[in-house]
C-alpha positions as CSV (number, residue, x, y, z in Angstrom):
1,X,8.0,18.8,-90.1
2,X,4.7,19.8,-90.6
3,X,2.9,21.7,-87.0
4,X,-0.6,22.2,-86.2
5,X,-2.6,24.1,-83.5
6,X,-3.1,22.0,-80.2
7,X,-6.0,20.0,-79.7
8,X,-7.9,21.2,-76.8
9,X,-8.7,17.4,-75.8
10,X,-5.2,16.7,-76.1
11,X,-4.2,19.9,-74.0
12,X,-6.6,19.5,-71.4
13,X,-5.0,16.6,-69.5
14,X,-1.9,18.3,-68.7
15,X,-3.0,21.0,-67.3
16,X,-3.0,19.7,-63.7
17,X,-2.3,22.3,-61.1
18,X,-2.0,21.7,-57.8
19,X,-3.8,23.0,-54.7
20,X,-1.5,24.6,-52.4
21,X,-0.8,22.8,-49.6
22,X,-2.0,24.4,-45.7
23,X,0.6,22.3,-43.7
24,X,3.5,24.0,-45.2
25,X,5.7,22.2,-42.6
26,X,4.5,18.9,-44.2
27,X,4.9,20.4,-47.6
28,X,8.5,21.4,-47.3
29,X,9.4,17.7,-46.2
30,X,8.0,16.1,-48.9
31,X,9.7,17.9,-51.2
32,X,13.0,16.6,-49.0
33,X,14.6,14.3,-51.4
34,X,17.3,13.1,-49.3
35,X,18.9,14.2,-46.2
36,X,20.9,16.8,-47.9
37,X,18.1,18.5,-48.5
38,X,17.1,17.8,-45.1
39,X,20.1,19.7,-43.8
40,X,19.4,22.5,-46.8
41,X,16.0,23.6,-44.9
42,X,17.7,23.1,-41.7
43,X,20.0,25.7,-42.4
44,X,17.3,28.6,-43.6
45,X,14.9,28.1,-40.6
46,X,17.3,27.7,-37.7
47,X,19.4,30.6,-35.9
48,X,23.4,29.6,-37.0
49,X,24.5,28.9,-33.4
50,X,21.9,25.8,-33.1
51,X,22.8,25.0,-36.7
52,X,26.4,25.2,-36.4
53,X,26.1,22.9,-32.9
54,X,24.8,19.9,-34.5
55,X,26.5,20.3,-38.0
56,X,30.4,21.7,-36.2
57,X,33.0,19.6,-35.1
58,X,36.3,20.0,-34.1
59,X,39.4,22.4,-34.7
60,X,39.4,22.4,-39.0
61,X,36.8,19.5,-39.0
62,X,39.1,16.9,-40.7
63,X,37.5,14.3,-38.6
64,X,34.2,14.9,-39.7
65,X,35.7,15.4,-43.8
66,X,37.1,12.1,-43.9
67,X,34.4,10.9,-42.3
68,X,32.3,11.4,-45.3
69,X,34.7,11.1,-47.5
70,X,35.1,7.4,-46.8
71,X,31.4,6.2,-47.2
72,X,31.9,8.3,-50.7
73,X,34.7,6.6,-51.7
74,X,33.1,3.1,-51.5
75,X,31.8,0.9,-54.2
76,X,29.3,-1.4,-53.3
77,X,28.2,-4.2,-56.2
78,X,24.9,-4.7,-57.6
79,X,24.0,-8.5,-58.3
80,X,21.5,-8.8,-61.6
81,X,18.6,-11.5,-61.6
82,X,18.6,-12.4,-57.5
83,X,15.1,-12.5,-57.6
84,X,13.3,-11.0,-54.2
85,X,9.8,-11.5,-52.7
86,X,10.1,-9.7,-50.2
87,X,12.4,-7.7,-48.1
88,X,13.2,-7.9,-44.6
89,X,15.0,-4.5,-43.1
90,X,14.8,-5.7,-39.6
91,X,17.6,-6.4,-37.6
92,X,18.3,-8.0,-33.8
93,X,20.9,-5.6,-31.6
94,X,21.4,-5.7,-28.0
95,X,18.5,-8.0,-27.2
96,X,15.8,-6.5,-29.4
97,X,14.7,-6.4,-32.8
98,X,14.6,-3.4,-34.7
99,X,12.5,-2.6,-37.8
100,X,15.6,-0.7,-39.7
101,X,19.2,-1.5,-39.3
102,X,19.5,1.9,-37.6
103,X,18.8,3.8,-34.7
104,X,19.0,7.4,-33.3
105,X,21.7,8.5,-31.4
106,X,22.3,10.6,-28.3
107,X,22.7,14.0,-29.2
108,X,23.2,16.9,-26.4
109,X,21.3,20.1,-25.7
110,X,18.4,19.1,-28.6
111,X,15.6,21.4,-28.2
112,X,17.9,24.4,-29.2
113,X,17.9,22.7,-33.1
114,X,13.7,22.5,-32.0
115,X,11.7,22.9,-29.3
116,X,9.9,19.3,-29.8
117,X,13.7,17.7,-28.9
118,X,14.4,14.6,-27.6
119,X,9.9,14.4,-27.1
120,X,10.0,14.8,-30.7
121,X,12.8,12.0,-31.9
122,X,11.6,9.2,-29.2
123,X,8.1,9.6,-30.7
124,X,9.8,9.1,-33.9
125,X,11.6,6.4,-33.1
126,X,8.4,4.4,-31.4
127,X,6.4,4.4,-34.6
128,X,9.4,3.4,-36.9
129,X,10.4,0.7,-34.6
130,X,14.2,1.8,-34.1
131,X,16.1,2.4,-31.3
132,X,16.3,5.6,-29.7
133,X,19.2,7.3,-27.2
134,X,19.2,9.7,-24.8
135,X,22.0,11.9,-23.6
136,X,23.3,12.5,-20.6
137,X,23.3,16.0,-21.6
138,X,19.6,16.1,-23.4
139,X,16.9,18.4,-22.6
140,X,14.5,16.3,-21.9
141,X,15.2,14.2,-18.7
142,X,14.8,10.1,-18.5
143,X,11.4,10.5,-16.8
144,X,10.0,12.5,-19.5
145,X,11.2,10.8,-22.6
146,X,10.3,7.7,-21.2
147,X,6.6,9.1,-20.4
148,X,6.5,10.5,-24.1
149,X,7.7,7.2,-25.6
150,X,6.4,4.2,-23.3
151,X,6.8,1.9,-26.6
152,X,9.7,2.6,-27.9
153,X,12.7,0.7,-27.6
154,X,14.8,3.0,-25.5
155,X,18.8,3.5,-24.8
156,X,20.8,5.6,-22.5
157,X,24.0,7.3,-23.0
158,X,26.2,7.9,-19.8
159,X,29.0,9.8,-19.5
160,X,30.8,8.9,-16.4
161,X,30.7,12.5,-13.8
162,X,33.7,13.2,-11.5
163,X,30.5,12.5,-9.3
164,X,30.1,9.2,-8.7
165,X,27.0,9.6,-6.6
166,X,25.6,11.3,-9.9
167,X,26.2,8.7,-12.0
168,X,25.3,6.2,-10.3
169,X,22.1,8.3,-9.8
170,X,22.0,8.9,-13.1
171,X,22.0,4.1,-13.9
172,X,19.6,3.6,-11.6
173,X,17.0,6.0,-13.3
174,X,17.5,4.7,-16.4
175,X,17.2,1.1,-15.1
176,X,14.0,2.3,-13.5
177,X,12.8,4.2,-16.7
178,X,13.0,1.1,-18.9
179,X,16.3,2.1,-21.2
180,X,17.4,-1.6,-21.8
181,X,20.9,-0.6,-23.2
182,X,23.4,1.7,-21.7
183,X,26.3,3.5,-23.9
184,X,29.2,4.4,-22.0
185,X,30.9,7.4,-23.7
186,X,34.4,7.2,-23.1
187,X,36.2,9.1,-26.0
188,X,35.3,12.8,-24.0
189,X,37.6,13.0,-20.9
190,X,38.1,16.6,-22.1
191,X,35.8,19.0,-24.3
192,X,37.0,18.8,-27.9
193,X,38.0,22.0,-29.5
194,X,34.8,23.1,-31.5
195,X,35.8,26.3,-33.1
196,X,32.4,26.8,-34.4
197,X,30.5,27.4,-31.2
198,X,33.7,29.2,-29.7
199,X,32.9,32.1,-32.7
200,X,29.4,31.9,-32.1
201,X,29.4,32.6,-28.8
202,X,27.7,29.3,-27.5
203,X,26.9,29.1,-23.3
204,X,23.9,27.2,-21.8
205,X,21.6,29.0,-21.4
206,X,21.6,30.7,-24.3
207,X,22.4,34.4,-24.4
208,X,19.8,37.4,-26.0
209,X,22.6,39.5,-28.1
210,X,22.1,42.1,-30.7
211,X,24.0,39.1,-33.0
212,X,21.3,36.3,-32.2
213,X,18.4,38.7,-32.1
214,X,19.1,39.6,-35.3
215,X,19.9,36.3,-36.8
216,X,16.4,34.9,-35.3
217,X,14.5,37.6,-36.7
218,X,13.9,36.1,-40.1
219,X,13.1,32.7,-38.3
220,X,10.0,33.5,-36.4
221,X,9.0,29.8,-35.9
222,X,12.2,28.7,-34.3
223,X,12.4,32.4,-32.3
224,X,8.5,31.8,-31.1
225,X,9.1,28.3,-29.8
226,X,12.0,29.8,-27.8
227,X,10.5,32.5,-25.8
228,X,7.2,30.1,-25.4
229,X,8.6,26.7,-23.9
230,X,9.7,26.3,-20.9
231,X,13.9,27.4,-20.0
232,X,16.5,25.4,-22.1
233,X,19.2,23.5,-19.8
234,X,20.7,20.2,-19.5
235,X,18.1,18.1,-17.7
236,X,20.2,16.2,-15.6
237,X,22.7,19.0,-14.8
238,X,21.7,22.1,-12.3
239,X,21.2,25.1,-14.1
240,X,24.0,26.7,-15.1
241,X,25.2,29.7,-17.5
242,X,28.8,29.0,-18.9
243,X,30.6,28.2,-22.5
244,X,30.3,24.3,-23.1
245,X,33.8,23.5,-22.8
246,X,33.8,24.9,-19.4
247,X,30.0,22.6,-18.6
248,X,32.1,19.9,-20.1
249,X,35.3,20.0,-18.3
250,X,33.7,20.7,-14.7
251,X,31.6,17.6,-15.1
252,X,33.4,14.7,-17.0
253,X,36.3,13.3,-15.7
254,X,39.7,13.5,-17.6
255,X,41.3,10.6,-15.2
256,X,38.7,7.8,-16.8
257,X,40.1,4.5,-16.6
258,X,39.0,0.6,-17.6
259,X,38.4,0.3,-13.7
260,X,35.8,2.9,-13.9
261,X,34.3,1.0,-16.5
262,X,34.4,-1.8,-14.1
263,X,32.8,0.1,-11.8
264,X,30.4,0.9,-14.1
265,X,29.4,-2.6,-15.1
266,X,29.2,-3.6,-11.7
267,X,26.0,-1.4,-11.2
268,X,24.5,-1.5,-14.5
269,X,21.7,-4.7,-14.6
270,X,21.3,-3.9,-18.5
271,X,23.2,-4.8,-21.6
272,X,26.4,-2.0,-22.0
273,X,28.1,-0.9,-25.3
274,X,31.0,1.1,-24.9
275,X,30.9,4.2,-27.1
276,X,34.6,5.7,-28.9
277,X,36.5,2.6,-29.6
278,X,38.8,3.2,-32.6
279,X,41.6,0.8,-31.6
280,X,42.2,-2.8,-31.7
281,X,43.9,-2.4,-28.0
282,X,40.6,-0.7,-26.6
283,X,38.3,-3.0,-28.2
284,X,39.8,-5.8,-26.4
285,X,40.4,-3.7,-23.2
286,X,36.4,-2.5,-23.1
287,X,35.1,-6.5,-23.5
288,X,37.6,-7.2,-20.6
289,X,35.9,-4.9,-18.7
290,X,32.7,-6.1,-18.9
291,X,31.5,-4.6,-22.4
292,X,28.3,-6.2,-23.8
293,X,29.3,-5.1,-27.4
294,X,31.1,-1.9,-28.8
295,X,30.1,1.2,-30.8
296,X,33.1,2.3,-33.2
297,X,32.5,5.9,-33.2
298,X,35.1,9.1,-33.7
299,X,32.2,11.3,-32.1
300,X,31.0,12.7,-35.3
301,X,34.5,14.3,-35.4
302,X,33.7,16.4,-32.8
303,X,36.3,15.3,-30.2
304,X,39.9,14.5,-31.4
305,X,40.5,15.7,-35.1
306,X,42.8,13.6,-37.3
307,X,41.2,10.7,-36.0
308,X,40.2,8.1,-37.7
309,X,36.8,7.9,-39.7
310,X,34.9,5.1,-38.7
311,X,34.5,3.2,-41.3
312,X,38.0,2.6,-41.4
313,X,38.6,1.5,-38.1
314,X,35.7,-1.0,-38.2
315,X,37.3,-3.9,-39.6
316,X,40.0,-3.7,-37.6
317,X,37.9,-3.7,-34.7
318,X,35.9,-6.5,-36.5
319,X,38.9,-8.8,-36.6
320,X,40.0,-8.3,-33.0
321,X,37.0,-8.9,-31.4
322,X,35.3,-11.6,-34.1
323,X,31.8,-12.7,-35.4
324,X,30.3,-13.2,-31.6
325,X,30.7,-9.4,-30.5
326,X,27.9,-6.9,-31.6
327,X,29.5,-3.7,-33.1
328,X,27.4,-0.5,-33.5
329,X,29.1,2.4,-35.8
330,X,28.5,6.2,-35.6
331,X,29.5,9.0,-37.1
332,X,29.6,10.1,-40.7
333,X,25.9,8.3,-41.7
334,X,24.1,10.6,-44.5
335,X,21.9,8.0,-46.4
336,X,20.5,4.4,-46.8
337,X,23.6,3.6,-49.2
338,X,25.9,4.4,-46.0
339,X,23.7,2.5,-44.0
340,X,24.7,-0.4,-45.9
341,X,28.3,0.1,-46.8
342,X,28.6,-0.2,-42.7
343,X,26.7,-3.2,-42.5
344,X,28.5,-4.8,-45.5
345,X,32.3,-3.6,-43.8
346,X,31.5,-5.4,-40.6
347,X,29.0,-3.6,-38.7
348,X,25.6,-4.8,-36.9
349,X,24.0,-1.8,-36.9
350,X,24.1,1.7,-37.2
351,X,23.2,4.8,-35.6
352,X,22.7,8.6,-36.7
353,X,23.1,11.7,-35.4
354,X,23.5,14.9,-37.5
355,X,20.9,12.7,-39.8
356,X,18.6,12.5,-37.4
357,X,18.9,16.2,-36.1
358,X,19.0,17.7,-39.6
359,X,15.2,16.3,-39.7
360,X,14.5,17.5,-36.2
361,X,15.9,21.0,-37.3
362,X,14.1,20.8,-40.3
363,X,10.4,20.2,-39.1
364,X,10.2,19.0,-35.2
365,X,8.9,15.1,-35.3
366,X,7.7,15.5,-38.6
367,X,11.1,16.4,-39.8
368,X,12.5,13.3,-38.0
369,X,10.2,11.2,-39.1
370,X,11.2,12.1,-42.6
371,X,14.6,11.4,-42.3
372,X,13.8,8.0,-41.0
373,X,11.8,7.1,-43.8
374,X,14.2,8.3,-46.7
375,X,16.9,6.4,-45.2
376,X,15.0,3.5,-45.0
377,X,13.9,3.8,-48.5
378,X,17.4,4.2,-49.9
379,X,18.3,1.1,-47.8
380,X,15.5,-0.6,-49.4
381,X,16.1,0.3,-52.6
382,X,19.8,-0.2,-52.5
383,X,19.2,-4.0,-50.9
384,X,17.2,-4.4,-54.1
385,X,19.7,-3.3,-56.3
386,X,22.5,-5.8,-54.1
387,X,20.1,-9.1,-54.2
388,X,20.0,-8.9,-50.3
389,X,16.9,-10.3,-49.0
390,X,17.8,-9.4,-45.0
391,X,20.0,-7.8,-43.3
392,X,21.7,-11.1,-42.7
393,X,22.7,-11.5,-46.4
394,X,24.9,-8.2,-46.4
395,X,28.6,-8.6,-46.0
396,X,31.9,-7.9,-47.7
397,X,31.5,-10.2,-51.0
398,X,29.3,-6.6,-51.7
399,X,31.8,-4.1,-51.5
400,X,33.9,-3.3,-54.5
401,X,37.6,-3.0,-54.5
402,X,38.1,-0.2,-55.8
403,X,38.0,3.3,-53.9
404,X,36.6,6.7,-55.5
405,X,38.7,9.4,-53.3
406,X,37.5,12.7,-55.6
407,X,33.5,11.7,-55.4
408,X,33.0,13.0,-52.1
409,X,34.4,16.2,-52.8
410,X,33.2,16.8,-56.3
411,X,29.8,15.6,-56.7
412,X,29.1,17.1,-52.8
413,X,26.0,19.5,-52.3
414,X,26.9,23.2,-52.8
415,X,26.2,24.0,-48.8
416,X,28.2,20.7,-48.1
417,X,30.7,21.6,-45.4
């Protein structure tokens, strides 16, 4: 092999350095190249008892395993030489069209993952096009999310108060405010056990120890924000200063029944999804009730563990209530390619949580924002790869047979719970 010196002319066009970047914020993002990574940042810039809130769930976290380890273990089939001009990614749910086959979903207590919150994600939201839910227990009450997002296509997530004056308070706000689609969350009659905020010492509002000064120190933006916005609480609760179990259990109520539900429908104007159907007996109990449509969601695992993942519940709940009924899932979504498995095993769209607050964690709106669009990218792509044109052309005849158990548990990030 015979070497020579390099060619300056050759040499020259390689050397391309870049010019550092001011927005470091926008910097870090970019370099996001999936939510994993997403969640990676997450976890260097925010104090561990925000992080451990959004990422936790309950007791050993089985729930939440299985969770993801049923997405992994699917095979979905690519189809060669379906040629496609053009995709479409949008979807109709609950009387609206959205741009992506996904939407956000109601998280509680937000702004302590980042100050921008629930302003932040329903800004987000608008200029994707996707649905976007608020908690009963957000920071950021209905007024002013609907003030900070007049465009977007807005939802509300109840749950139902020993109060009944409250709640119905509570519906005729949100009918008032715009929020087209209530979510009745019926799978939290108690507080689940969620060992991780029991070790951290979690109570709203936050306390100042030595252990969470000290953990802040290193994460000055997170730690400004804090001491410069306005007091963190509940928005629709008084103020208060207790563990969240204790919040939770003084203001759900564990004797909910189907007639509450009733109840429910019988003041609600809007389109209602019940929220934490599993079973083939609830599905068919919540539509008797007066249910719209259903969301099949174990909570993220945050409620009951040992339940089931959602995933595998959905066809069940698929074949009991048929083709007519719109089902929603939650709980487990970490990229486009889960996006689809759902809407291929039965579902008509999708919503994300920890997803959506690993972005807001990671870089306020900007950070969600970023999530939105790598999940719609890996949908895109992964359509591409399937032969689906729309969202319409997705459904079973695309999922392999065979499962892949070990995947999710070898090939998983390093930092992956």
């Amino acid at each position: 092999m015979q070497r020579r010196l390099p060619q300056w002319s050759e040499l020259r066009p390689l050397l391309q350095f870049e010019t550092p970047a001011l927005d470091r914020r926008a910097a870090r993002l970019a370099g996001a190249a999936d939510l994993w990574d997403l969640r990676r940042i997450a976890r260097r810039r925010i104090p561990r008892p925000a992080f451990d809130y959004a990422d936790g769930a309950a007791q050993r976290e089985l729930t939440r395993r299985r969770s993801r380890e049923a997405f992994d273990a699917v095979e979905l089939l690519p189809r060669i030489l379906h040629g496609i001009a053009a995709l479409d990614l949008s979807t109709p749910i609950s009387g609206v069209r959205s741009a992506l086959p996904f939407g956000i979903a109601p998280t509680g207590f937000t702004r302590f993952m980042h100050a921008e919150g629930e302003i932040g994600g329903v800004r987000a939201a608008a200029r994707a096009g996707i649905p976007f839910t608020l908690s009963t227990m957000g920071t950021r009450s209905l007024e002013e999310v609907a003030a900070a997002g007049p465009d977007a296509v807005r939802w509300f997530q109840l749950y139902l108060w020993k109060d009944r004056a409250r709640s119905r308070d509570l519906l005729e706000r949100a009918a008032a405010g715009g929020y087209g689609t209530l979510l009745v969350t019926v799978d939290t009659p108690v507080a689940g056990q969620r060992l991780r905020d029991v070790r951290n010492g979690m109570v709203i509002p936050p306390k100042l120890t030595l252990r969470t000064l000290a953990d802040a120190s290193y994460r000055p933006e997170w730690w400004f924000n804090f001491l410069t916005t306005d007091s963190l609480k509940f928005a629709s609760l008084s103020s208060t200063s207790a563990d969240l179990p204790t919040i939770t259990n003084a203001m759900f109520d564990p004797t909910l029944s189907y007639e509450d539900l009733e109840w429910i429908r019988s003041v609600w104007p809007g389109k209602l999804f019940v929220k934490g159907v599993l079973t083939r007996d609830d599905a068919r109990q919540s539509l008797a009730a007066g249910a719209d449509g259903l969301v099949v969601s174990n909570h993220g695992g945050r409620q009951l563990d040992r339940a089931p993942a959602s995933l595998h519940a959905l066809p069940e709940v698929r074949d009991e209530v048929g083709e007519a009924v719109e089902l929603i899932l939650d709980s487990g979504i970490m990229s486009g390619a889960d996006v689809i498995t759902a809407l291929c095993a039965g579902a008509d769209f999708v919503l994300v949580g920890r997803a959506y607050l690993y972005g807001l964690m990671a870089g306020g709106q900007q950070g969600v924002e970023r999530a939105i669009e790598l999940l719609a990218e890996e949908v895109r792509i992964s359509m591409q790869l399937m032969g689906a044109e729309t969202i319409a052309d997705l459904g079973p005849h695309l999922l392999g047979t065979r499962r892949h158990p070990d995947l999710s548990r070898r090939d998983a990030p390093a930092d992956q719970p």
